[in-house]
C-alpha positions in Angstrom: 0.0 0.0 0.0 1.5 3.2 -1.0 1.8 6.5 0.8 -1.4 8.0 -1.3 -3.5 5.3 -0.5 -3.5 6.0 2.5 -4.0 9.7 2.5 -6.9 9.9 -0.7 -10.4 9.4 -0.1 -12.5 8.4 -3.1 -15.2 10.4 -3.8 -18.8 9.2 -5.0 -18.9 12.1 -7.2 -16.3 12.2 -10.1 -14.5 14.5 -12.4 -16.3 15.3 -16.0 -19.3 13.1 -15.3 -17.7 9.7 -15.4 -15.3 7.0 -14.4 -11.7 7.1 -17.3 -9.7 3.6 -17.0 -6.7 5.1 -14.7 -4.2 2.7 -16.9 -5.6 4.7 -20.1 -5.1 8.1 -19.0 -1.7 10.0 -17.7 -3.8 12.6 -15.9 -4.6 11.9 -11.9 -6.5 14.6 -10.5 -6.8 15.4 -6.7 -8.8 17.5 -4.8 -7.0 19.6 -1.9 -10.4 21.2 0.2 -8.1 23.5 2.4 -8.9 26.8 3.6 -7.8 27.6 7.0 -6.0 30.5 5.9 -8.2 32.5 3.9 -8.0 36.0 4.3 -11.5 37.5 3.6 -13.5 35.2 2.5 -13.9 31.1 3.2 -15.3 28.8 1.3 -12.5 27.4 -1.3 -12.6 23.9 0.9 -15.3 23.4 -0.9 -14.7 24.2 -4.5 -13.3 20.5 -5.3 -16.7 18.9 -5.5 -18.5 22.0 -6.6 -15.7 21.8 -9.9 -16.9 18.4 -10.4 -20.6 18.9 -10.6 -19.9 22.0 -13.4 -17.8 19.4 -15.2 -20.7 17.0 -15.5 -22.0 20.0 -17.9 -19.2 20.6 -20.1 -18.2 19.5 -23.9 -15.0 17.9 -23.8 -13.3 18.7 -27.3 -11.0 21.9 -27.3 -11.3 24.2 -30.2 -7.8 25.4 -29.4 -5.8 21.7 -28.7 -8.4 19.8 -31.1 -8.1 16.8 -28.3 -10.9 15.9 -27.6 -10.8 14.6 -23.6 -13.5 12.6 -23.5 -11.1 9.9 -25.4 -8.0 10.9 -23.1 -9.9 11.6 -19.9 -8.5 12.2 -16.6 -8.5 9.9 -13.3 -10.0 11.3 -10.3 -7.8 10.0 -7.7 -10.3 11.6 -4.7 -8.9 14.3 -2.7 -6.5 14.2 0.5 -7.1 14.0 4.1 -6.4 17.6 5.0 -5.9 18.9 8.5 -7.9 21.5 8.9 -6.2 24.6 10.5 -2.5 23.1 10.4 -1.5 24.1 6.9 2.0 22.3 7.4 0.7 19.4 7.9 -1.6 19.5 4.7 1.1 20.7 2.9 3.4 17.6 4.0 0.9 15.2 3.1 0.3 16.8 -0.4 4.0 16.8 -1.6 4.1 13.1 -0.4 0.9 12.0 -2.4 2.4 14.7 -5.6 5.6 12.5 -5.0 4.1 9.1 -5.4 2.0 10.2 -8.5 4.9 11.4 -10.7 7.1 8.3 -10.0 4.2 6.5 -11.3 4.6 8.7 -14.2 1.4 10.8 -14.1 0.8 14.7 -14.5 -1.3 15.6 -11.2 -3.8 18.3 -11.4 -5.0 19.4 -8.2 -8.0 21.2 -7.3 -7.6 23.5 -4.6 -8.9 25.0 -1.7 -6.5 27.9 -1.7 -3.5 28.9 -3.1 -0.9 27.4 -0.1 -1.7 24.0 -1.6 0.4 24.9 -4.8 3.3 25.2 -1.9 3.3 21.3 -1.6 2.8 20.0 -4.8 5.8 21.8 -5.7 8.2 20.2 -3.1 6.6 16.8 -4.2 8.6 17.4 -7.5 12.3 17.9 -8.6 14.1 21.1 -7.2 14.8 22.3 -10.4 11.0 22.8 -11.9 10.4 26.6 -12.9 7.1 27.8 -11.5 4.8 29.8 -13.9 2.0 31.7 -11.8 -1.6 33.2 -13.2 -2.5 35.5 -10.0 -4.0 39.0 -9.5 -1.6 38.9 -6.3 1.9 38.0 -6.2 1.2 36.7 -2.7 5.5 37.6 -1.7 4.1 38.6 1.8 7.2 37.1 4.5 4.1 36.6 6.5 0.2 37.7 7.1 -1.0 38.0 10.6 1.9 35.6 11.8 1.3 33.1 9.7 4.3 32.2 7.2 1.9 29.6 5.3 -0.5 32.0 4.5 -2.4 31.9 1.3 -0.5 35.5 1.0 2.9 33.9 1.6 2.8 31.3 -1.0 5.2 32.7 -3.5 7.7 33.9 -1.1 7.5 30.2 0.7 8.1 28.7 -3.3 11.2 31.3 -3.9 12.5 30.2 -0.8 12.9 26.6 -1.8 13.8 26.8 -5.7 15.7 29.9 -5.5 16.2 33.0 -7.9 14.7 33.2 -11.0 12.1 30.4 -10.6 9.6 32.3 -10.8 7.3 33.8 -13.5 4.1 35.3 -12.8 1.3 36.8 -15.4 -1.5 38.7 -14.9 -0.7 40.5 -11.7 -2.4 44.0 -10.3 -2.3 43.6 -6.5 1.2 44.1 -4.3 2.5 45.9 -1.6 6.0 48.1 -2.7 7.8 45.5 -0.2 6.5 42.9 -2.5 7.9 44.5 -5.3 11.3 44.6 -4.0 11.2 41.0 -3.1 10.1 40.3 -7.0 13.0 42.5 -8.0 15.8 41.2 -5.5 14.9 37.2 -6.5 14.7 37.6 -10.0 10.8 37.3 -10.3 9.7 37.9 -13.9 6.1 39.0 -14.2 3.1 40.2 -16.7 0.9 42.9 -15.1 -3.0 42.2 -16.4 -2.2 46.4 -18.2 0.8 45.4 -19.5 -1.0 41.8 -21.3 -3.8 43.8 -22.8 -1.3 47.2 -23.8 1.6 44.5 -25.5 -0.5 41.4 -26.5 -1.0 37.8 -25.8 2.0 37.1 -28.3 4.4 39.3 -27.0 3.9 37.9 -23.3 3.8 34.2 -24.6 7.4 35.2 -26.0 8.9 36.3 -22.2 7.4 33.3 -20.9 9.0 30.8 -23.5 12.4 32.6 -23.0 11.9 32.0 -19.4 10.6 28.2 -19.7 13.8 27.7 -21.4 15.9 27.6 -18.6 14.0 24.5 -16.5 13.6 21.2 -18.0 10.0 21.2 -16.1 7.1 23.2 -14.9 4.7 23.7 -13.2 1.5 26.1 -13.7 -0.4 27.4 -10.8 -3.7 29.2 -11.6 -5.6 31.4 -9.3 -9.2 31.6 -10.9 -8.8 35.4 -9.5 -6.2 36.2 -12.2 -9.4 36.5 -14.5 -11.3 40.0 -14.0 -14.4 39.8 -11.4 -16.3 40.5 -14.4 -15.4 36.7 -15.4 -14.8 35.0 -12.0 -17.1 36.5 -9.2 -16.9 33.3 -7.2 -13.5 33.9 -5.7 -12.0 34.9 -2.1 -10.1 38.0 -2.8 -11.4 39.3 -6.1 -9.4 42.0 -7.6 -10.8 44.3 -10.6 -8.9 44.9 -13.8 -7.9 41.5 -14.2 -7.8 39.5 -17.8 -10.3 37.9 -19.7 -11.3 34.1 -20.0 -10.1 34.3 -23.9 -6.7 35.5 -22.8 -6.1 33.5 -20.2 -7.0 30.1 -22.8 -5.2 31.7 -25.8 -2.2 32.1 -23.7 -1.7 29.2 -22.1 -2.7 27.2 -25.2 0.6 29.3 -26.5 2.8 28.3 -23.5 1.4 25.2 -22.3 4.0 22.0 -23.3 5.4 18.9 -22.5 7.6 20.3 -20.2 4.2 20.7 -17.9 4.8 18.1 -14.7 1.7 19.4 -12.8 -0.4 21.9 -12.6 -3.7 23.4 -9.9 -6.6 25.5 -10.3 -7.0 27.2 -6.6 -9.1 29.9 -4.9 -12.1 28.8 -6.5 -14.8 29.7 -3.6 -18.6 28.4 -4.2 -20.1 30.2 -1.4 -19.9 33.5 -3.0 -20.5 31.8 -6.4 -23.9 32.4 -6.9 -24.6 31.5 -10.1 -21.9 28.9 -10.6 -20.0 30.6 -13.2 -16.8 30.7 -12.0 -17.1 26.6 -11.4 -18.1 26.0 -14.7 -15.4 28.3 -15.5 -12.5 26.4 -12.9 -13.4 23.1 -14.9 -13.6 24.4 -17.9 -9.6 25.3 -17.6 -8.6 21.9 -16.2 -10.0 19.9 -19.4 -8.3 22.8 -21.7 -5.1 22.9 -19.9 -4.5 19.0 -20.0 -5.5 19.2 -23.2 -2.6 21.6 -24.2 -0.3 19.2 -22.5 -1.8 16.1 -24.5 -1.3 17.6 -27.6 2.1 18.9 -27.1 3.1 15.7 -26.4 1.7 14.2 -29.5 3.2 16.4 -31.5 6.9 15.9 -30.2 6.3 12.1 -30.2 5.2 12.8 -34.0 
């Protein structure tokens, strides 16, 4: 029995609608319901099954990859026994059960819960992965409230462990000056949301690849609030003047390849989703991004 079966719970309720063979698919994903240190508003514990129902809904060919998922499919592993206001101790068991998945050879996708789960998946994979982050925030805080494991501490907690340079975030608009020198002194490369829409999705897929260039892998960590309110309501720290959903796809359809180890979808929060957009939305992104991956693969196996 290995370390993740004993730390995943199955769920009755599955991702996209239905059960793939796990021997027929590369993709495991895993739900991480952890919220302890949410900021302003709770709720993202809960996002995990709420992602599944939308998926029931969706069409499963992308326009963009032309894969259709519905013949690649993705396993839903279950999520992981969190412990609920000890974020270490989530975090440890996370990069154990990330560890266990990719020596088996899968990509993981996990389904946060909020964005301090993105902190153990990456230490469950190799030290020298390069870290590409969608956020409105650049969540560098050294701490919030005493807490070094906030969900406002994340990035600075990743730096930390992979160093200078490691870092490339897109689509921010909310940071303190300090933050800013902490970007600046470690190298941080980063998109603002103005800067996207004033230079164009090509130019800013063109820094990213330069960047990607230096890591053999990476992984992709996106906050659903990198995407204007307009798009996303159902988040815990909305932040206006963000990008739209077609950006956020064309791009990452651009930069997206088979470098990809892992990647999450966090700070998706149902209670202040009223109308279930942003769920829809959150899945929506998880059958495109793998997708991306798939094809990329294909085509340098071709």
């Amino acid at each position: 029995m290995g370390f993740k079966d004993l730390y995943i719970q199955r769920k009755p309720l599955v991702f996209g609608g239905f059960e793939w063979e796990r021997s027929r698919t590369v993709f495991s994903l895993l739900g991480v319901p952890f919220d302890s240190t949410s900021s302003f508003k709770p709720g993202s514990r809960f996002a995990p099954d709420y992602l599944r129902f939308s998926s029931r809904s969706l069409e499963l060919y992308s326009i963009r990859s032309s894969i259709d998922m519905e013949e690649i499919g993705i396993y839903d592993e279950g999520d992981i026994a969190v412990s609920h206001g000890d974020p270490q101790k989530t975090l440890e068991i996370l990069e154990n059960v990330v560890r266990e998945l990719v020596a088996e050879g899968r990509i993981p996708i996990l389904l946060g819960g909020e964005h301090t789960v993105s902190l153990g998946s990456v230490k469950g994979l190799s030290r020298g992965t390069g870290v590409l982050v969608l956020d409105a925030h650049m969540d560098l805080r050294d701490d919030f409230m005493g807490n070094k494991y906030s969900h406002a501490c994340v990035s600075r907690r990743l730096l930390e462990i992979l160093g200078p340079g490691s870092m490339f975030m897109v689509g921010v608009r909310a940071f303190t000056r300090d933050e800013m020198r902490v970007a600046m002194k470690n190298g941080v490369e980063f998109i603002t949301a103005p800067e996207l829409r004033r230079e164009g999705r090509r130019a800013a897929a063109g820094k990213i690849l330069r960047w990607m260039d230096n890591f053999k892998d990476i992984y992709i960590s996106i906050d659903i609030d990198v995407l204007d309110p307009a798009f996303a309501p159902g988040t815990g720290t909305p932040e206006p003047d963000g990008i739209a959903t077609w950006e956020l796809l064309d791009l990452l359809h651009e930069v997206v390849d088979e470098r990809t180890q892992a990647f999450d979808l966090v700070e998706v929060n149902p209670m202040v989703d009223t109308s279930g957009i942003t769920s829809a939305l959150g899945a929506k992104i998880v059958f495109e991004v793998a997708s991306y991956i798939y094809s990329k693969r294909l085509k340098r196996k071709g």
